[in-house]
C-alpha positions in Angstrom: 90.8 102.2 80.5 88.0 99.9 78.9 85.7 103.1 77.7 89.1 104.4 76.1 90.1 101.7 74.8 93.1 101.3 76.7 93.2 97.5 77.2 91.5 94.4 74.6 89.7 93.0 77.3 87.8 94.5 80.7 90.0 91.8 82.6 92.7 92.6 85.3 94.7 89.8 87.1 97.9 89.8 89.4 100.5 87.5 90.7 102.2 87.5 94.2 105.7 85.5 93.9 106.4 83.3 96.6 109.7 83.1 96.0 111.4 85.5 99.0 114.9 85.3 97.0 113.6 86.7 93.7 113.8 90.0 92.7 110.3 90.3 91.0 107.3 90.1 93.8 104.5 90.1 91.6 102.9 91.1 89.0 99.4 93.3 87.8 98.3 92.9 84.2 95.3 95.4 83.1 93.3 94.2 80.6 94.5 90.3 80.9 96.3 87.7 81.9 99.6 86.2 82.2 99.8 82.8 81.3 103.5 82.6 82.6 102.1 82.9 86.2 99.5 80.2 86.1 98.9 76.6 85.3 95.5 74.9 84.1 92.7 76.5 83.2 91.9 80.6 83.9 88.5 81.1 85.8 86.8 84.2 85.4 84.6 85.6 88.5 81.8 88.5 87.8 82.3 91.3 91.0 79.6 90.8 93.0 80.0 94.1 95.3 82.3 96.9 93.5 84.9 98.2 95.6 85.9 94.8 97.3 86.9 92.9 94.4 84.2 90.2 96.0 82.7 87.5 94.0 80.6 84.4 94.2 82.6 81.1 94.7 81.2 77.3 95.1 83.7 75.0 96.8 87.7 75.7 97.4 89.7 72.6 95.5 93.4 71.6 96.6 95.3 69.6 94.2 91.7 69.0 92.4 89.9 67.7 95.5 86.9 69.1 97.5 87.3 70.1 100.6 84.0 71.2 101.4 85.1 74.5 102.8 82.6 76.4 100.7 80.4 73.3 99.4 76.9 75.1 99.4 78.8 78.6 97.9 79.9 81.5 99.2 81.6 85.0 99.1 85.4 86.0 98.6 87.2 88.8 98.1 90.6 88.9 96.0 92.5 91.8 97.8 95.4 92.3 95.6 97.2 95.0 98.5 98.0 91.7 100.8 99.2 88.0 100.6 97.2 87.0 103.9 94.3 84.1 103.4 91.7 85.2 106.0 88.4 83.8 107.3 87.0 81.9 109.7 89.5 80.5 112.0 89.1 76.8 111.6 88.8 76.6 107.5 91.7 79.0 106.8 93.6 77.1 109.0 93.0 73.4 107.4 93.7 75.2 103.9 96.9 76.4 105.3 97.9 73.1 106.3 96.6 71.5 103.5 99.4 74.0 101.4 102.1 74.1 103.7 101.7 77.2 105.0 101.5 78.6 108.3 99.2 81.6 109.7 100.7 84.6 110.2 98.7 85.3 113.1 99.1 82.1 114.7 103.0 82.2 114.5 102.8 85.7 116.2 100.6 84.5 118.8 102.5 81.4 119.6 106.2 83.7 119.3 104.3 86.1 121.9 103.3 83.0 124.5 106.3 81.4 124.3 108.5 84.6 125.2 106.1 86.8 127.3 103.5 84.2 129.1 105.0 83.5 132.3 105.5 87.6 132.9 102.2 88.0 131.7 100.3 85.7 133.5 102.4 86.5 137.0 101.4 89.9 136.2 97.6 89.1 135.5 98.0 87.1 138.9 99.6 90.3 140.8 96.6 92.1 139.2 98.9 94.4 137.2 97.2 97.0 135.2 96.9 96.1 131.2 99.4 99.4 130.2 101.8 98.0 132.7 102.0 94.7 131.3 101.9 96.3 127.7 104.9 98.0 128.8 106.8 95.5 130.9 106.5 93.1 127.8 107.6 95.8 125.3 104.6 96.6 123.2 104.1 99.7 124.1 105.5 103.0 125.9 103.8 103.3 129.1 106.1 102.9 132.2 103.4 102.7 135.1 104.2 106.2 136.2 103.7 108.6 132.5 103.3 107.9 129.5 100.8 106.9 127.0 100.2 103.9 124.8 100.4 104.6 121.1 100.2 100.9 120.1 97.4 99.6 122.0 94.0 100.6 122.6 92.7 99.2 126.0 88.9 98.9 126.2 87.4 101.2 129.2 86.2 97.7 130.8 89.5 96.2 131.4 
């Protein structure tokens, strides 16, 4: 698009709405930006590995403070095909509370303990085998007599 001169500048951006209740849920412009979609200041990033979309970054700011996350620099990727924030366990985390939002992962995994982990772990405890408690637990097909998983993949040392 920039060797045909498709666009004014080699610049893309995109905007994931927040908003659940909105009919629009985001936005990719090619070529620029759209300045209804941001506030401040637009920062533009050189890719640093092509097909990745990663960059260079120094620290992450929230609300204009340091957090100290990425102090000494780092790398990022923008992946404009999700809305997830992923990395190391413990940062993404304190970002996520730092914008009032809650991991998606985490949420799962806490929905899962609190409705399965008594029949899991009495199952563990009766030395059940991994597809049965898949199964028993509905996350996948096998009934301890046929069937195969199609949803999880059991390592051979389990």
């Amino acid at each position: 698009m920039v060797d045909q001169g498709l666009v004014k500048e080699p610049v893309f951006s995109f905007w994931l709405n927040r908003n659940t209740e909105e009919g629009e849920g985001g936005e990719i412009v090619f070529g620029g930006v759209d300045p209804n979609h941001y506030k401040g200041e637009h920062t533009y990033v050189p890719v640093t590995k092509k097909g990745y979309w990663q960059f260079d970054m120094g620290d992450v700011l929230i609300d204009g403070e340091t957090t100290g996350f990425c102090g000494g620099g780092c790398s990022a990727i923008a992946d404009s095909g999700t809305s997830l924030l992923a990395g190391p366990t413990t940062i993404i985390t304190q970002i996520n509370n730092a914008i009032g939002a809650s991991g998606v992962i985490s949420q799962e995994c806490k929905t899962v303990v609190a409705e399965y982990g008594k029949t899991i772990i009495d199952m563990l405890l009766a030395e059940a085998q991994p597809e049965k408690i898949c199964s028993q637990v509905g996350f996948c097909t096998f009934d301890g007599t046929a069937g195969v998983s199609f949803l999880v993949d059991w390592p051979a040392s389990l």
